[in-house]
MARVO-438023 format. One line per 4 residues: number of its first residue (from 1); their letters; for each residue x, y, z of N, C-alpha, C. Coordinates in steps of 0.05 Angstrom, whole numbers, plus 5000, padded with zeros to 4 digits. Example, Ala and Ser with C-alpha at 12.3 -4.5 7.8 and 13.67 -1.06 7.14 Angstrom:
# MARVO-438023
1	as	5264:4886:5156:5246:4910:5156:5264:4934:5156  5257:4955:5142:5273:4979:5143:5258:5001:5157
***
This chain:
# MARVO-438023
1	xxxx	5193:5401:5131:5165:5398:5138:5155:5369:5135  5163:5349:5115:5155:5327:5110:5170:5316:5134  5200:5311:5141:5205:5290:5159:5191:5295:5187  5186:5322:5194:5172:5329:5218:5144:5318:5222
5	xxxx	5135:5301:5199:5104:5301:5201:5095:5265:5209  5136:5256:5211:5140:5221:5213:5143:5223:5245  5140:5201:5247:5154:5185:5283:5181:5182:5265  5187:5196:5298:5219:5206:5299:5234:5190:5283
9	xxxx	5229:5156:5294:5246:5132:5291:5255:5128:5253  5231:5143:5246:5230:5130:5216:5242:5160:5201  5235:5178:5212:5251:5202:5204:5283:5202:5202  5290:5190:5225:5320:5196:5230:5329:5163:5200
13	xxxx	5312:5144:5206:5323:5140:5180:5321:5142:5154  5304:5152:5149:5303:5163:5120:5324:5186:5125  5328:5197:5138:5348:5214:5135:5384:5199:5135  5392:5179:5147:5401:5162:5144:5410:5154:5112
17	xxxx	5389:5151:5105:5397:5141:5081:5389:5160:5053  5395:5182:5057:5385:5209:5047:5360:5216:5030  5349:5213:5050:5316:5215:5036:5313:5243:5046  5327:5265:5041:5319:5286:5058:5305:5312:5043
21	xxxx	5304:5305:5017:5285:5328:4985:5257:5306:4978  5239:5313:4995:5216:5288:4986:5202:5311:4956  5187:5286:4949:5187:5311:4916:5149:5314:4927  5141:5337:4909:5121:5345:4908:5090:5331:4920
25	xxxx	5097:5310:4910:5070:5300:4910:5075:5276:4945  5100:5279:4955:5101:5263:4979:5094:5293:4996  5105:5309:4993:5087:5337:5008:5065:5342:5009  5052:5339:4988:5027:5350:4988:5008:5332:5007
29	xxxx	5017:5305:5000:5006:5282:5013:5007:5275:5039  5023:5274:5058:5026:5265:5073:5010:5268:5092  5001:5305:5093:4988:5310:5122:4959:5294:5122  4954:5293:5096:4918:5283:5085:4919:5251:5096
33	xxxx	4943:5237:5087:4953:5207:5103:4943:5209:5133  4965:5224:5143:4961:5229:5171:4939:5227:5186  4920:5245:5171:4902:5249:5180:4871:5225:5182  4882:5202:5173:4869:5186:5167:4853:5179:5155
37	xxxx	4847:5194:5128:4824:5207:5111:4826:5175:5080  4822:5180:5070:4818:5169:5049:4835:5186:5022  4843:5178:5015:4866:5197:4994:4871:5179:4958  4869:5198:4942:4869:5178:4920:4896:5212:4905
41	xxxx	4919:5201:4906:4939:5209:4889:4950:5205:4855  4949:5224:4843:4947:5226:4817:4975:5244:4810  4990:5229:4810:5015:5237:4792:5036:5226:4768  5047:5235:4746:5058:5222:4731:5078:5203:4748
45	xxxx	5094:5176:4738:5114:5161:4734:5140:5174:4754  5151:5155:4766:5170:5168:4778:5161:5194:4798  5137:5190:4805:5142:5222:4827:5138:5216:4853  5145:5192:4857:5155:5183:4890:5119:5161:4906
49	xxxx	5103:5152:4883:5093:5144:4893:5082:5125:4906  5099:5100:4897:5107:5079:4910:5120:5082:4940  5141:5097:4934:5156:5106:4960:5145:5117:4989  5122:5129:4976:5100:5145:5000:5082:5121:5003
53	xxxx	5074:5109:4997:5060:5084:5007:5078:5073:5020  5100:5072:5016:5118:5050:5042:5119:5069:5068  5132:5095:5054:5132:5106:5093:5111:5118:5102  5087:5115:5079:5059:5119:5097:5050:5092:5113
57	xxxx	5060:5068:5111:5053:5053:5121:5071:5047:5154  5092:5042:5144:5118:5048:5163:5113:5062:5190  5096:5096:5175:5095:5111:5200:5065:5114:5212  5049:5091:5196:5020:5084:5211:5032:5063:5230
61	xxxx	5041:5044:5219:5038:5020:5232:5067:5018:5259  5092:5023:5252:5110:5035:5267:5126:5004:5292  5103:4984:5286:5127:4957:5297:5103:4930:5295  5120:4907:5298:5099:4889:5287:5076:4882:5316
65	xxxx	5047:4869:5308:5026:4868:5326:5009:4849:5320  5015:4824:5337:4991:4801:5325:4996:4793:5303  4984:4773:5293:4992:4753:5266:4976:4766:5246  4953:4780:5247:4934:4788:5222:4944:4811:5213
69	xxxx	4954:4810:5179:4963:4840:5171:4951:4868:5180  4967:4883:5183:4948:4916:5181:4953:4933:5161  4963:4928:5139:4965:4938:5111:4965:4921:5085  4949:4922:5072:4950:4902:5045:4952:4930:5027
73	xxxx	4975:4928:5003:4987:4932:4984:4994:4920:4963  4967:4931:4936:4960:4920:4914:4977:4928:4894  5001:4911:4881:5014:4923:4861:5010:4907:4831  5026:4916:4806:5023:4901:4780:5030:4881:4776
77	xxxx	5063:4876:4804:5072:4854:4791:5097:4849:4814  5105:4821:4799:5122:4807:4826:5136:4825:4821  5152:4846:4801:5174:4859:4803:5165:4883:4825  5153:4897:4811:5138:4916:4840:5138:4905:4866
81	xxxx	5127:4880:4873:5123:4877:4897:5157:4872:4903  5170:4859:4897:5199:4858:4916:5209:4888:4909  5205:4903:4899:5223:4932:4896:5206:4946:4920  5184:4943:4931:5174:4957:4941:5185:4949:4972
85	xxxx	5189:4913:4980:5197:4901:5004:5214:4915:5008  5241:4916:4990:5270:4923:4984:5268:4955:5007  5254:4968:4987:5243:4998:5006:5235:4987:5030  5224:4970:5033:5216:4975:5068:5231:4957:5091
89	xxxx	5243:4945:5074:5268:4932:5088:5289:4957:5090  5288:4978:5071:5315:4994:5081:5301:5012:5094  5281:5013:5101:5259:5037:5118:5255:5033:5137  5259:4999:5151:5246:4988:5178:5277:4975:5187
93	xxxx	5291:4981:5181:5318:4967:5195:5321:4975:5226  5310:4987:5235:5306:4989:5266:5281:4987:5279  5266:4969:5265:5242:4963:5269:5228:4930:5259  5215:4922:5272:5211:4891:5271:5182:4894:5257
97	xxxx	5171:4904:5238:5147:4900:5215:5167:4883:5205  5137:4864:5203:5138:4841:5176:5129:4850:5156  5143:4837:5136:5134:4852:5104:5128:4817:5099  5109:4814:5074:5099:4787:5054:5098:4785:5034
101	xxxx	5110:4781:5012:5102:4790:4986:5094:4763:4969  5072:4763:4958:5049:4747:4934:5042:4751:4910  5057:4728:4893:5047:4736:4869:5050:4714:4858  5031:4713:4835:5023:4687:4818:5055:4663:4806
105	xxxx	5070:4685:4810:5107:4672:4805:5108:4654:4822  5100:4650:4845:5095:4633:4869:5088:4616:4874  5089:4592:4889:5071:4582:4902:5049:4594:4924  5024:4580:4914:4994:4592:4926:4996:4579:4955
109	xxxx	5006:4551:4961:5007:4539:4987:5028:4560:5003  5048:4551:4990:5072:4569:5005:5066:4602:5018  5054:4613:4999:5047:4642:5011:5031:4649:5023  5014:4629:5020:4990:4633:5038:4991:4622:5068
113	xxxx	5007:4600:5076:5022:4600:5099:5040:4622:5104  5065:4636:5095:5067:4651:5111:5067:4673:5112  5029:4687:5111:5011:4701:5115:4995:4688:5138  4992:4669:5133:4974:4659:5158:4995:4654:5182
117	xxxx	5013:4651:5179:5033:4647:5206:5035:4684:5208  5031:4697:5198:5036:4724:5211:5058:4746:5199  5038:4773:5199:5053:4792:5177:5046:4814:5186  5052:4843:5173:5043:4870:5191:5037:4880:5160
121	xxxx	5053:4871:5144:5038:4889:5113:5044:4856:5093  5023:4859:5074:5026:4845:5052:5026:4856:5028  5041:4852:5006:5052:4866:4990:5047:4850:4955  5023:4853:4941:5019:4835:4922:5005:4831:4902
125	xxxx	4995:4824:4879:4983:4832:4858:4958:4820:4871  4935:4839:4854:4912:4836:4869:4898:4805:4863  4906:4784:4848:4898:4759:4836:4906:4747:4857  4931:4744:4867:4942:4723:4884:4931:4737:4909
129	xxxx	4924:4767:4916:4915:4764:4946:4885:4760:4952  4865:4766:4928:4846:4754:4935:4849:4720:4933  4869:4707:4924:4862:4680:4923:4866:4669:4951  4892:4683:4960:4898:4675:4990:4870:4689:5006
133	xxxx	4858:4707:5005:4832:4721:5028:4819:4695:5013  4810:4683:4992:4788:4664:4986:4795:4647:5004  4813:4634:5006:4817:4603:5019:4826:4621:5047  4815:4634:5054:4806:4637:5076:4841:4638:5099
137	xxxx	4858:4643:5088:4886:4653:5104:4895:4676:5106  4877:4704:5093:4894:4733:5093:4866:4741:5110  4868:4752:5138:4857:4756:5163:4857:4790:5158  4835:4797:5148:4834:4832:5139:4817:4842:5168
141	xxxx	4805:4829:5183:4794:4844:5203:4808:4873:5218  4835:4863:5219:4857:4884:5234:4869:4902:5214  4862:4898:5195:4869:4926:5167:4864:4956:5184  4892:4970:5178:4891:5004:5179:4891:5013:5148
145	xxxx	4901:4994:5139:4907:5010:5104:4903:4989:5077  4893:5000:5069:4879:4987:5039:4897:5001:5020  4909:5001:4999:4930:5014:4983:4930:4997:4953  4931:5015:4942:4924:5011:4917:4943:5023:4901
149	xxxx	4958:5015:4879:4988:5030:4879:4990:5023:4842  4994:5037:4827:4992:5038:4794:4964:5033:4790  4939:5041:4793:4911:5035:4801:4902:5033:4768  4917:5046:4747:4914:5047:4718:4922:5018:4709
153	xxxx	4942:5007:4726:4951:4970:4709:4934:4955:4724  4924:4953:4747:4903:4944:4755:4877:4940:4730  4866:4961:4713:4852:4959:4694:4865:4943:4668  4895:4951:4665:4904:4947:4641:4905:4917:4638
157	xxxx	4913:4902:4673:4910:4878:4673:4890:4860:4678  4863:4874:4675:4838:4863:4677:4827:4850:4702  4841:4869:4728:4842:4854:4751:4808:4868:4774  4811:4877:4757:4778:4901:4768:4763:4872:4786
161	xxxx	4747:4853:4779:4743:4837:4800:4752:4829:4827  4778:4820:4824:4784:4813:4853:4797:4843:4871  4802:4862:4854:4802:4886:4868:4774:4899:4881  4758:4893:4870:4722:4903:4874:4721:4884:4898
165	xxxx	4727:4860:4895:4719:4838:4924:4731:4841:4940  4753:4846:4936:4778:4855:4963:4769:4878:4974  4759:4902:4958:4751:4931:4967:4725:4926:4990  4705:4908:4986:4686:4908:4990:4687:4887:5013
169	xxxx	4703:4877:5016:4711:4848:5036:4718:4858:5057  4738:4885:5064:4753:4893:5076:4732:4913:5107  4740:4905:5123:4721:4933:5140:4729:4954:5139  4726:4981:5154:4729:4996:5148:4751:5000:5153
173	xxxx	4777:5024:5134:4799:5028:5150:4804:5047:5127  4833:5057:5122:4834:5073:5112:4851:5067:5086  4837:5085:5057:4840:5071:5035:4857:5090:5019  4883:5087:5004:4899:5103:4987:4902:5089:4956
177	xxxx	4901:5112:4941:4902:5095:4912:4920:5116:4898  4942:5111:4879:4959:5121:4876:4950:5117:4841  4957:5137:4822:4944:5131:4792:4959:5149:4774  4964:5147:4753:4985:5168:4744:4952:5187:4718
181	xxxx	4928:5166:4726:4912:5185:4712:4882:5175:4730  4859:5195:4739:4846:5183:4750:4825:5182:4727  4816:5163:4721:4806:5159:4688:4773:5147:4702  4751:5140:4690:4730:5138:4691:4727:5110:4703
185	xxxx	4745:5097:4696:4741:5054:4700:4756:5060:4726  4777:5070:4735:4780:5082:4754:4759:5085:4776  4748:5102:4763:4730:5116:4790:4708:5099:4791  4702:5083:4780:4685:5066:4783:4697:5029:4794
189	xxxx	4717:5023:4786:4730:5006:4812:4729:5008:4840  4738:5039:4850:4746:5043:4878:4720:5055:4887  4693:5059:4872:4678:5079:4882:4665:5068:4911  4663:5035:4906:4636:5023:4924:4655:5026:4961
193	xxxx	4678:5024:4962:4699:5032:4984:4700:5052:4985  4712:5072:4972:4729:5092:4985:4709:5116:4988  4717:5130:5007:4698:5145:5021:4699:5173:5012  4692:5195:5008:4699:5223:5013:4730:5228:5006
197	xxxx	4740:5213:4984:4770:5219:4992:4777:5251:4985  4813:5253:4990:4823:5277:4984:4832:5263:4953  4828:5282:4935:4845:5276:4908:4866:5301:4907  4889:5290:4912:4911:5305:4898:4919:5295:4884
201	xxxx	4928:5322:4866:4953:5309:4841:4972:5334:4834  4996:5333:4814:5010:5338:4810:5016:5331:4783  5035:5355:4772:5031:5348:4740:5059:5343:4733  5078:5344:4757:5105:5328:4743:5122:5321:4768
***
C-alpha cells in the first residue's frame, strides 16, 4: 500500500534497493503528505523519519525545475544534512533533482552561490539557511515544502528565531515537522505557519 501511493519511477526504486517493509509511521503518513495538507509527525528515534521526508519530497517534486528551490529541509546538523543527501542521492539515481546541503562547517560565500546558481531541495541547519535567505540568495517564492526534521534539537539548539523567520518568510506551501515529542516550545515555534495540520504519531 505504501509503494502504490509513489510515482512509479521512485517506487520501482526504493524497491530496488529494498525498501519494500516501510515501518509504521511512513504508513500512516504518507496519504496525509499526499494530500497536501500540513502534517506534524511524532515518533520515537529511528522510526523512518528522516527517510519519509526524503521520499516525500522525491515524490512531490519528481525532476529538477528552474533555479529556485522547491523544498527547504531544516536539520540539527552538518552530519544530518549529508546522511540525509546520501538518501536522496540513492533515491533519485534516475532522476535529475538537485540536492544542496548548508551548514555553518562551511563556507557562507561558497553555499550560498551554489543555491543561487540553482537547486530543487536544500538541505540544512536552520542558522546557515536563514543566513543564506538574509543576503538575499535562497529564492523561497517556488517552495512546495517547508520541512522541519528533529523539530525537538531545533529548541535544544536555540535555533527558534531563524526558524520563526524562515516559517513566516516563506509563502504559502506545504509544511511537515517531524518530532520525537510534540512538547509546548514546540507548538509554539511552528504555530504562526502551519495550518490545520494532521498530527500523527506512533509510540515505537
Amino acid at each position: 500500500m505504501f509503494i502504490e501511493k509513489l510515482n512509479k519511477k521512485l517506487g520501482a526504486t526504493l524497491i530496488e534497493n529494498g525498501f519494500d517493509t516501510p515501518k509504521e509511521l511512513q504508513l500512516k503518513c504518507i496519504s496525509k503528505i499526499n494530500s497536501g495538507g500540513d502534517v506534524i509527525a511524532i515518533a520515537p528515534t529511528k522510526s523512518g523519519k528522516s527517510t519519509l521526508a526524503v521520499i516525500s519530497v522525491i515524490n512531490k517534486l519528481q525532476f529538477a525545475l528552474e533555479d529556485a528551490p522547491r523544498a527547504v529541509i531544516l536539520v540539527a546538523s552538518m552530519e544530518k544534512a549529508l546522511l540525509m543527501k546520501q538518501e536522496f542521492e540513492l533515491f533519485t539515481r534516475d532522476t535529475d533533482l538537485r540536492v544542496t546541503c548548508v551548514f555553518e562547517e562551511g563556507k557562507l560565500e561558497k553555499q550560498s552561490a551554489e543555491v543561487y546558481e540553482g537547486t530543487d531541495v536544500v538541505i540544512g541547519t536552520a542558522k546557515r539557511v536563514y543566513d543564506i535567505y538574509f543576503n538575499h540568495n535562497l529564492n523561497v517564492n517556488k517552495l512546495k515544502l517547508f520541512i522541519i526534521d528533529d523539530a525537538e534539537l531545533m529548541i535544544k539548539n536555540a535555533w527558534q528565531s531563524p526558524v520563526d523567520r524562515l516559517g513566516e518568510s516563506i509563502p504559502k506551501c506545504q509544511h511537515l515537522v517531524f518530532t520525537t515529542n510534540l512538547t509546548e516550545k514546540i507548538e509554539k515555534l511552528i504555530h504562526k505557519f502551519i495550518m490545520a495540520p494532521s498530527i500523527i504519531e506512533v509510540v515505537s
